[in-house]
N, C-alpha and C positions, 0 to 999 in steps of 0.2 A: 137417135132423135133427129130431127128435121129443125137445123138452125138456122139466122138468120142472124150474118154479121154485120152491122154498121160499123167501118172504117176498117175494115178486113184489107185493106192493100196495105195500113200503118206498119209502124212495127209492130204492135204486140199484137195487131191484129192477123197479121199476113203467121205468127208465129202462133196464135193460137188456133187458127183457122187449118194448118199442118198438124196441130197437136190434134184437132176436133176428128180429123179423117182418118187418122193412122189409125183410131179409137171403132172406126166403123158407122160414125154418123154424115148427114148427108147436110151440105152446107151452101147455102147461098150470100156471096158477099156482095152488098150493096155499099159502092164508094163512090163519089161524084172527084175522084183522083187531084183535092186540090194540094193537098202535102203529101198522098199515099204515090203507091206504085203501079202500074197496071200488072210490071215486070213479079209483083210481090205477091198476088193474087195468083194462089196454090190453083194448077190446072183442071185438079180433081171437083174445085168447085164451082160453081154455077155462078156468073156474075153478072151484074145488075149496074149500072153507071144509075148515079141520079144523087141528087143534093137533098138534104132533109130540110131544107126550107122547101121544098116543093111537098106537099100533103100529098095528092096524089100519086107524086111517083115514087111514096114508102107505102102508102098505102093500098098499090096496088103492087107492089113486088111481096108485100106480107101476105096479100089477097091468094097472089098468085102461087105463091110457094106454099103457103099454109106451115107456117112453122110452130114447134111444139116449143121453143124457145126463142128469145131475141137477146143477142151480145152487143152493148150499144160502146163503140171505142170513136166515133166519129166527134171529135171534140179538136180544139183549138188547145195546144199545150205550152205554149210560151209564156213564161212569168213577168219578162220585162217588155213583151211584148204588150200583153195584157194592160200593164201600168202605161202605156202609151192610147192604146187603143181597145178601152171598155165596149164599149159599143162593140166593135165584132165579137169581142168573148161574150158578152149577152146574147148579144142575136144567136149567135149558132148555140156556143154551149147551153143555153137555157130556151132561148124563143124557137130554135130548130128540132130542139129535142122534146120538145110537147111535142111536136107533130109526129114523133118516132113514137112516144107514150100513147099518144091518141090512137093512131094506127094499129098500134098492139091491143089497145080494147077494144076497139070497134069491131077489129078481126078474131076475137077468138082467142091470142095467147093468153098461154096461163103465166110466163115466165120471162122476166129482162132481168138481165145480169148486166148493172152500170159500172163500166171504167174509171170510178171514183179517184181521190188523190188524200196524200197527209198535210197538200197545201188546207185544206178544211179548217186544220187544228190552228194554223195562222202561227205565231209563238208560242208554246206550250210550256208551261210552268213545271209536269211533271215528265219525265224519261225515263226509263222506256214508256210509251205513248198508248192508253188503252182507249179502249169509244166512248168511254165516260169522261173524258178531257173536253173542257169545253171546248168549241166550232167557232174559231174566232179570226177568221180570213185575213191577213193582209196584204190582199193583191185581188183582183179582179178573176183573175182564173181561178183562185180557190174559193172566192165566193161565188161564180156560176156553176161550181161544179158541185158547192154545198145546196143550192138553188134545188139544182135539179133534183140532189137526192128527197128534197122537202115534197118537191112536185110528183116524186114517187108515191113518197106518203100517200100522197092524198088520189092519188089514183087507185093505191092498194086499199086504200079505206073505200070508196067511192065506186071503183068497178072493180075489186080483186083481183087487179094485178098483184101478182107476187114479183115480188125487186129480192134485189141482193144488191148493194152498193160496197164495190171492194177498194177501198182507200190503199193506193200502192205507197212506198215507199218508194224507192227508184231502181229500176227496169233495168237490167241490164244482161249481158249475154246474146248468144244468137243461136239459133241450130246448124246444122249444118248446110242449111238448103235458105235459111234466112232470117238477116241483122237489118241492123239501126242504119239507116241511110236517110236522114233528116236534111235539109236544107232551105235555113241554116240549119247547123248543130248547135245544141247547146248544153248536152248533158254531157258530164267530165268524163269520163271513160273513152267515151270514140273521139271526145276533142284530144284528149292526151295521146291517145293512137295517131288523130293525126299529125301532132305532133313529132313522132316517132318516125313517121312517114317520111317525113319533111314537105307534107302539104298545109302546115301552117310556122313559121318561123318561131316560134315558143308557146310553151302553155302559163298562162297566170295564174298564182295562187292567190285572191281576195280576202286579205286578214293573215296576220299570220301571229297575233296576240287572243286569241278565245283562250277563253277555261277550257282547255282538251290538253290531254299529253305533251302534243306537240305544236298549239296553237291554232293549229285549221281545223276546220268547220267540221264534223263527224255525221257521214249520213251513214242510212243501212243499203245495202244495195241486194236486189232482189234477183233471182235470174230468171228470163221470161217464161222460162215452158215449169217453172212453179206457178206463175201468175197462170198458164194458160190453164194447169192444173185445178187453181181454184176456181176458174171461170166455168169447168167442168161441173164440179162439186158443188159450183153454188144454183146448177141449174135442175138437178139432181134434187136438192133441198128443198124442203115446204117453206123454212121459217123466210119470213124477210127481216131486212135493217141491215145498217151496216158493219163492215168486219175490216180490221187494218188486215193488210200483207207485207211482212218484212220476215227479215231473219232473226232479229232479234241482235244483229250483231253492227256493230259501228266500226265503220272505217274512216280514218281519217283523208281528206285532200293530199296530203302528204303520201300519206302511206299506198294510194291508189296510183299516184307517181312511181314512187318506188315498185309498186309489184308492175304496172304495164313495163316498165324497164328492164325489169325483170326475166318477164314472158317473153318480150318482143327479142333483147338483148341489144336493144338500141337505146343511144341515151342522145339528148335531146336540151333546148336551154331550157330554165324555169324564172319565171320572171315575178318576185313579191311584191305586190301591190298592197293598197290601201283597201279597208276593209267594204264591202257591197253593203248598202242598206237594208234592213228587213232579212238578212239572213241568221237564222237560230244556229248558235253554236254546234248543238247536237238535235240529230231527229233519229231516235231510236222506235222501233215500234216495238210493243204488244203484242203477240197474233196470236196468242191462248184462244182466244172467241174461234175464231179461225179452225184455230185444231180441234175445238173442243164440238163447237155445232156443226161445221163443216166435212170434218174428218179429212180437212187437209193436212198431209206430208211433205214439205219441202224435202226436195232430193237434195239440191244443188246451193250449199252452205258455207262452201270452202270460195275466197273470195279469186284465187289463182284461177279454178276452173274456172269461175263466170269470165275472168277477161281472158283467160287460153280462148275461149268457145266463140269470146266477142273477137278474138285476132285469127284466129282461124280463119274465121267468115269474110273477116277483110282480107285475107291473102287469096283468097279466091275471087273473089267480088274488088278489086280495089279500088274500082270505081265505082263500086254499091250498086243499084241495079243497073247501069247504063252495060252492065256488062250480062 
């Protein structure tokens, strides 16, 4: 196929846009590089600078490329960022991405595959987490990210676009050619690394009283070239709505300590803090819908490879792309 990726220099973009070519498809990534990489943006593919607040300059790189698919990851991903400043998380993740939706009807695609989140679910009463759980946001990112999936809807009702909305759990892992180089960072895995580094002088654990085992927070952690997996799968598929992605399996803050210390065989201070507002004990997902309409396979389950694969990357890269 002939794709088009919005935010293909990010991480999971610049990882699925590797995964998309190895496969034998032909790829154009359109990034206006304001958190992505130029450095991260796979050779093989054809690329496009420009912002999707400009209409014109998505809607003539769709024009121009004609693609049989569109992968939209160009989104603002900050949670505490979000709670500071709505407004940007509006504007782009929902006001910028009608103009990505628009673009795709007006031109022709039959297929968008959205970079969804489990922030959607907001607190979730039941765990493991399926798409019948109510959509009850609380934070600014997970409600423009619920926005847009509605705005789907109604595109797919309206001019049949078919969507796929893949609500991740959390992303983790690298290939070997390429990781997570966020700045700031803010997801626990590469902060703990840096950690380990000694490019930040300790990591904090927030909470250390939940109902879990061992008190800290339990998420599922994903590794990216199974997400880029479903992104494949899901552009492949007729049906639309949306489908969680996780492992199904929880790991504790703690325990994610202990295994990078592990891998890396560096140990490092840890600092218990007071608990973070609006964080859920546990977010387990669901991904039966996944396996079952999708006919997605997660390979990479075991949670040591996903951070060998994430430290690997950084012993190469250890200044992330600047190298």
């Amino acid at each position: 196929m002939k794709i088009l990726v919005a935010g293909g220099a990010g991480y999971i973009g610049s990882c699925t846009t590797e995964y998309l070519l190895e496969r034998g498809h032909e790829i154009c990534v359109f990034d206006a590089l304001l958190n992505g990489h130029r450095q991260a943006v796979d050779p093989r593919a054809k690329f496009v600078k420009g912002n999707l607040e400009d209409y014109s300059a998505i809607s003539n790189a769709i024009h121009d490329f004609q693609p049989e698919g569109v992968i939209h990851f160009a989104a603002f991903i900050e949670v505490g960022e979000s709670m500071k400043l709505p407004g940007k998380y509006f504007r782009n993740n929902v006001a910028n991405a009608m103009n990505l939706a628009e673009a795709c009807a007006q031109n022709g695609v039959r297929k968008i595959v959205f970079s969804s989140t489990a922030a959607t679910y907001g607190m979730p009463k039941n765990v493991p987490i399926k798409e019948t759980e109510p959509t009850i946001p609380i934070n600014p990112y997970g409600e423009s990210k619920l926005m847009f999936e509605k705005v789907l809807r109604w595109y797919h009702d309206i001019h049949g676009l078919q969507y796929t909305a893949l609500r991740y759990f959390n992303a983790a892992g690298a290939t070997p050619v390429h990781g997570e180089d966020h700045h700031p960072e803010t997801h626990l895995i590469p902060l703990v690394m840096q950690a380990a580094e000694g490019k930040r002088p300790k990591i904090s654990v927030f909470g250390t009283d939940y109902d879990t085992p061992d008190g800290t927070c339990i998420r599922d952690y994903i590794h990216v070239l199974d997400l880029a997996q479903a992104h494949l799968l899901a552009l492949e598929n007729q049906d639309s709505g949306a489908f969680n992605l996780g492992t199904g399996q929880g790991h504790s803050v703690k325990s994610i300590i202990d295994t990078v210390k592990s891998v890396t065989g560096l140990d490092f201070p840890v600092e218990y803090a007071e608990r973070r507002p609006g964080d859920p004990a546990r977010l387990i997902a669901d991904s039966t819908a996944a396996k079952t309409v999708l006919g997605w396979k997660p390979q990479y389950d075991d949670i040591n490879a996903i951070v060998e694969s994430a430290w690997k990357w950084r012993r190469l890269y250890p200044n992330g792309y600047e190298d």
